[in-house]
N, C-alpha and C positions, 0 to 999 in steps of 0.2 A: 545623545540618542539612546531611548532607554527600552531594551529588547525585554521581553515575558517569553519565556519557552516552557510549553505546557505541556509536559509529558506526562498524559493520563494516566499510565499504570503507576509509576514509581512516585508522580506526583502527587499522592492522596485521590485517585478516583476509585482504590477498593479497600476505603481508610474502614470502614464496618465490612470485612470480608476478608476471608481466606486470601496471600497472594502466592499465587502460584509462583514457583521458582523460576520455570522455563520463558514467562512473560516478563516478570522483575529482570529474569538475563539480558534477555531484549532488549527491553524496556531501556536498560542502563547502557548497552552495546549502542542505541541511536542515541540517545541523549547523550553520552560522551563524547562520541565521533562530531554529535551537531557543536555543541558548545566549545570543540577546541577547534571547531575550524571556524566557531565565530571569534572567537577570542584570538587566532591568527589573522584574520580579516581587519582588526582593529577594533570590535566594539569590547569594549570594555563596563559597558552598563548594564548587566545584564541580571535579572532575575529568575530565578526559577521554584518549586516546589518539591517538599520531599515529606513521605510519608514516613513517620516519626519511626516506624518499625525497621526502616534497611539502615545501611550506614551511612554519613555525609558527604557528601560531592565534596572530592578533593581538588578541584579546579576553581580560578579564583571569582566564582560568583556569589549573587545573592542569595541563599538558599531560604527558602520558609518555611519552617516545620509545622505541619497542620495541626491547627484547633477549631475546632467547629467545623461549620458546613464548609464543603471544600467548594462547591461552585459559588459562595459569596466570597472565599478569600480569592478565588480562580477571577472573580468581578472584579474586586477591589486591584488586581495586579493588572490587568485590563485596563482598569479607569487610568491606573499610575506609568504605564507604557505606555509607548510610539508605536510600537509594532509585537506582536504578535506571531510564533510559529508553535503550529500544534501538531502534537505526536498523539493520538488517539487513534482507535477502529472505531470502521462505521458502523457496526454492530450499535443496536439497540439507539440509533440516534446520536450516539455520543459525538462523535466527530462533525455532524451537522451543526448539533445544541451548542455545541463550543463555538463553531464557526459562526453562528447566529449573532451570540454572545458577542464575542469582537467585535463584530459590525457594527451591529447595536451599540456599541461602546464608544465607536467612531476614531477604533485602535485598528488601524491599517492589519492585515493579514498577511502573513508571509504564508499562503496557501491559494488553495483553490476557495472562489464564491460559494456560497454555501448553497447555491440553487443549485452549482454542479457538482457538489458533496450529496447531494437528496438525489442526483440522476444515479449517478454512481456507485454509490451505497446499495443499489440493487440491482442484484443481475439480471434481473427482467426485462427492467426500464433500461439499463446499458443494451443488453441483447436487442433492442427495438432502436437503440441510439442509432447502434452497427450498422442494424441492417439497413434502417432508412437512408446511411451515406455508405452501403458498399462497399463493410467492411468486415470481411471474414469472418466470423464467429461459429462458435456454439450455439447449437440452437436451444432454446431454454423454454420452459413455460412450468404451470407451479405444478408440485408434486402432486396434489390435488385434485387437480382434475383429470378427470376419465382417461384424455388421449393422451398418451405414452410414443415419446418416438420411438420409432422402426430403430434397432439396431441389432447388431452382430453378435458386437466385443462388450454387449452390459450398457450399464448406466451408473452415472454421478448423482449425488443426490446431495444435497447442502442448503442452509439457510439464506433466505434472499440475501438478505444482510451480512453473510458471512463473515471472515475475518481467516485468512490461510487456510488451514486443513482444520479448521475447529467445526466440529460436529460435520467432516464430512466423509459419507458415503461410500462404498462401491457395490454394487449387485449386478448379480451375473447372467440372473435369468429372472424370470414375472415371479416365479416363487418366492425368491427373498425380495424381490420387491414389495411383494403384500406384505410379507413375513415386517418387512421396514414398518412399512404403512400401519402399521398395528401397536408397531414399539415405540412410536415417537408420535408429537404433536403434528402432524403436516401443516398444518395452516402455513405457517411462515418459509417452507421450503421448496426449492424448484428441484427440477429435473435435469440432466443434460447427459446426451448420449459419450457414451465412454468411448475418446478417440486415442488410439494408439500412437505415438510420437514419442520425443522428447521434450521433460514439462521443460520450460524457460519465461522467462522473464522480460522485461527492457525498462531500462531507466532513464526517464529525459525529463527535459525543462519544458516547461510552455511558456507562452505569454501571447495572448491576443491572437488568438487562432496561428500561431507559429510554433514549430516545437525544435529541438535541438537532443539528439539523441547522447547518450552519455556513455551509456550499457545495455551490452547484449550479456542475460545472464541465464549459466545453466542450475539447473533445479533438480536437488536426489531426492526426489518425493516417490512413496510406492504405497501401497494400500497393506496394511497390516490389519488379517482377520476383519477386514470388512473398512476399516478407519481408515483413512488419510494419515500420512506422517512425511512430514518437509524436515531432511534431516541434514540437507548441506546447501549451500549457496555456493555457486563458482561463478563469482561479477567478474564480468567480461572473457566467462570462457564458452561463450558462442559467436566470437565474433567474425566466423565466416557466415552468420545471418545478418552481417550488418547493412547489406542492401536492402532485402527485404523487413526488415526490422525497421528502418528509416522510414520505409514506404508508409508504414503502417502509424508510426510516430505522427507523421505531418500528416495521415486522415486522422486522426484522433482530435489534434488538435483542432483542426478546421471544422470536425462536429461539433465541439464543444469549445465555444473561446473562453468559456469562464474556469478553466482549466488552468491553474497560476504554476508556477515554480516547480517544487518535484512532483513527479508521476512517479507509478508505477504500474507497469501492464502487464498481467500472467498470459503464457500463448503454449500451445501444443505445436513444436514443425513435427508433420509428419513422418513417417520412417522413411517415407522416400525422399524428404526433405525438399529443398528448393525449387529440383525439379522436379517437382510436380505439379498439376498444373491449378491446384490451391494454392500450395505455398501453407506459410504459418496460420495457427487460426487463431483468433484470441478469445481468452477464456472469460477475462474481468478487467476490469482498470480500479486501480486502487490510488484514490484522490489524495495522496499525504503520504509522508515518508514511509518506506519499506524498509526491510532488515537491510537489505541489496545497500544503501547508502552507505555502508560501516565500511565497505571493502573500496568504494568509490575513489575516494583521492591519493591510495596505493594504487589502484588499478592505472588510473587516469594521469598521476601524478600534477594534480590540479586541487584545488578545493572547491570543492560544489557547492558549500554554502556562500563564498565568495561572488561564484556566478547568478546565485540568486540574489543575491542583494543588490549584485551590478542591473541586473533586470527591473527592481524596485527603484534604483537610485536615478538611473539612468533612461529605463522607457525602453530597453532595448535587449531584444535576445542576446546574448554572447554568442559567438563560435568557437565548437572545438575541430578544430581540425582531426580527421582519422588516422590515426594511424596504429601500430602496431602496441596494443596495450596491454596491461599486466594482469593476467588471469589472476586474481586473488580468492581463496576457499575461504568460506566461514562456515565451521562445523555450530551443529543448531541441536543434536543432540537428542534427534528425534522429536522437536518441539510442535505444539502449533503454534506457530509464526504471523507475530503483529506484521 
């Protein structure tokens, strides 16, 4: 069984471009954590990509140091694979195009259908998923247009397509809203009223309208001078929102069955938390691995890549049973975070 793992930044997707440090960190912190817990799982076949500029993968795979177009060698690894798992942002299409890719290649996908990579990749089109099935959000619509929701505490402003805290917003009153509206392209960005809570996270599996929750994770994100910055991860240290968090798990998946393997869902609990009589709201769902994965099989003491492949192998969600799990921090260094 021969696995392709396609980690877009580190693998040759910014082979003509600058790579940022805080992305390549990432970038290498999910690729490492995936590929020893596949190589603890058993597969042993496994290939991946590395852009000639970082160091070599010290773990025992295939690695392919890029020459030429990197979506023909990204093909050619496709054609030569059984399966498929891809580490990309939805940003700019990439994470769809890849997912297409696969398909098309008739290389099984250890992810989500790429119909529900195109829902998802936008918070618009998610924000309408929500509401249609009754489930708590953000209200969103694009920056662009004239009506501005009512709020308090400001406003969020971000690329539909976003990708963590990259190119996002905070404004406090209509004045530096215009003031925004002025300095940037709006076409491609929405709006969304600025709720006061604690940011977090959740991390689960799906399969066929089912989900399995994994983590509840807290999030040290604050706004600096106007910007976004996600500067710590603590996977599994909200796990007194585990009820509510679960709730929210199993409507996600039931809106969306082409939702495969990992998730990952940003959410605001409010300051008055649980009881209140919202509960969590959720911000975005992000179709494909998270940073939040690296802390997972310390938190859980499980390997999650294991459980997704028993899902693949077998046709069947795994259970994890609840209980008392291991808050693990991952300091991010102030990054924006794949």
């Amino acid at each position: 069984m021969r696995l392709f793992i396609c980690e877009f930044i580190t693998g040759g997707g910014l082979q003509d471009k600058e790579l940022p440090y805080n992305l390549v960190r990432e970038g290498d912190m999910m690729l490492d954590a995936l590929l020893i817990d596949l190589l603890d799982s058993g597969f042993t076949d496994i290939i991946t990509t590395r852009d000639k500029r970082l160091d070599p993968i010290l773990l025992p795979v295939e690695s392919v140091t890029i020459k030429g177009d990197i979506y023909h060698v990204w093909q050619s690894c496709m054609n030569d694979a059984d399966a498929v798992w891809i580490i990309a942002p939805e940003s700019d299409d990439v994470l769809f195009d890849l997912t297409l890719m696969a398909e098309q290649s008739g290389c099984h996908v250890l992810g989500c259908s790429s119909e529900s990579v195109k829902s998802a990749s936008s918070k618009l089109q998610t924000s309408k998923l929500l509401n249609k099935n009754d489930i708590l959000c953000i209200e969103t619509v694009l920056f662009k247009d004239e009506t501005i929701p009512e709020s308090e505490c400001g406003w969020v402003i971000k690329p539909d397509d976003g990708v963590g805290a990259e190119d996002c917003y905070f404004c406090a009153n209509r004045e530096d809203l215009k003031q925004l509206k002025d300095s940037i392209s709006v076409e491609h960005f929405v709006i969304q009223k600025y709720l006061p809570g604690i940011p977090a996270s959740l991390s689960m599996i799906c399969y066929q309208g089912e989900a399995q929750l994994l983590a509840c994770n807290e999030q040290q994100f604050c706004f600096n001078n106007g910007k976004g910055e996600l500067t710590e991860l603590i996977v599994n240290g909200m796990q007194g929102q585990w009820i509510p968090f679960n709730k929210i798990a199993q409507k996600i998946a039931i809106a969306d069955t082409g939702l495969f393997g990992y998730i990952g869902v940003d959410l605001i609990v409010p300051e008055d938390g649980v009881g209140s009589e919202s509960g969590p709201v959720v911000v975005e769902i992000n179709p494909r691995l998270t940073t939040s994965y690296v802390g997972l099989r310390q938190s859980l003491s499980l390997n999650p890549a294991a459980l997704i492949l028993s899902i693949w192998q077998n046709g069947i969600i795994p259970e994890v049973h609840k209980k008392q799990f291991l808050p693990v921090s991952l300091l991010l260094e102030g990054a924006n975070v794949v």
